[in-house]
N, C-alpha and C positions, 0 to 999 in steps of 0.2 A: 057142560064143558068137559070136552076129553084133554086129560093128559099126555102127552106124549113119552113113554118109557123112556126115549136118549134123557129127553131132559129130566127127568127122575132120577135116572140112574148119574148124570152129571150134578144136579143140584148135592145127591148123594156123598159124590166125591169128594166136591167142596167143599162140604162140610166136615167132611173124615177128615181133610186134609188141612182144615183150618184147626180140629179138634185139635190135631197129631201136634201141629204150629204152637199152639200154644201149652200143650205138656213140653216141649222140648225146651222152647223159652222156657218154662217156672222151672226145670230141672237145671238149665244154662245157667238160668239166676242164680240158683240156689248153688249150684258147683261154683258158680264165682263168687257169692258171697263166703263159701267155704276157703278158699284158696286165699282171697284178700283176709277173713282172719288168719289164717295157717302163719301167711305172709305176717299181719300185724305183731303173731308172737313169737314167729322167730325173731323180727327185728326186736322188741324188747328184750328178748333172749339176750341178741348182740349187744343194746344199748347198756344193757345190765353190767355184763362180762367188761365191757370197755370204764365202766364208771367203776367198776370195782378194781381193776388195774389201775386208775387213773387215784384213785384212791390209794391203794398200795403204793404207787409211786410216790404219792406225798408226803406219807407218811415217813419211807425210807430217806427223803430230801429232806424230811425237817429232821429226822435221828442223823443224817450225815453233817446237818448247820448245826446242828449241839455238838457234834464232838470235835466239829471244826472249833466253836466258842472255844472249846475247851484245850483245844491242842494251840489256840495263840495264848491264852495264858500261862497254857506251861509254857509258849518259847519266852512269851514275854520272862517268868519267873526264873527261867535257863540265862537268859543276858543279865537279867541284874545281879545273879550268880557270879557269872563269867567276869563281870567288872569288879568285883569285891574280890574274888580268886588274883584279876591279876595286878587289882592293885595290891594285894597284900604279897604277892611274889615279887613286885617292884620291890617293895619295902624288904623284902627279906633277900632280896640281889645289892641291894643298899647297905645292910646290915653287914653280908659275908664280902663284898668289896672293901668297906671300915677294918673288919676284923683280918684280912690278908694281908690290907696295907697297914695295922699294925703291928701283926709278928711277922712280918718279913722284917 
């Protein structure tokens, strides 16, 4: 049985070129499984940064609802002030009304 060289030097080819096929897919794989982690930990990166703001933020909301508590106590403690002040001014408009209309 003779060979024919085309076909030798063909069979040849196809096979370099199926070798070649499949180095370039397992390097493609491998660049793309690089590139989807790269990807996976930048987004962590982001999810991180975003939870740790989101955190911050809470924190500054619940320090701003405390010192709100605390600023309606003082107004509340400001009016019950303000009512003893002006009723004792009543009383004391009362008192210098009395004492005009008795040394006139």
């Amino acid at each position: 049985m003779r060979f024919d060289p085309n076909l030798i030097i063909a069979l040849v080819s196809v096979l370099i070129a199926f070798v070649a096929l499949v180095v370039t897919i397992s390097r493609n794989g491998h660049t793309d499984i690089q590139k989807q982690l790269d990807d996976a930990k930048e987004a962590a990166k982001r999810d991180t940064e975003i939870k740790m703001g989101l955190q911050s933020i809470q924190s500054d909301t619940s320090e701003i609802r405390s010192g709100m508590d605390g600023l309606k106590e003082e107004v509340a403690r400001q009016g019950k002030r303000l009512i003893i002040v002006e009723e004792s001014t009543k009383s004391a408009h009362k008192r210098i009304d009395t004492l005009e209309g008795k040394s006139i």
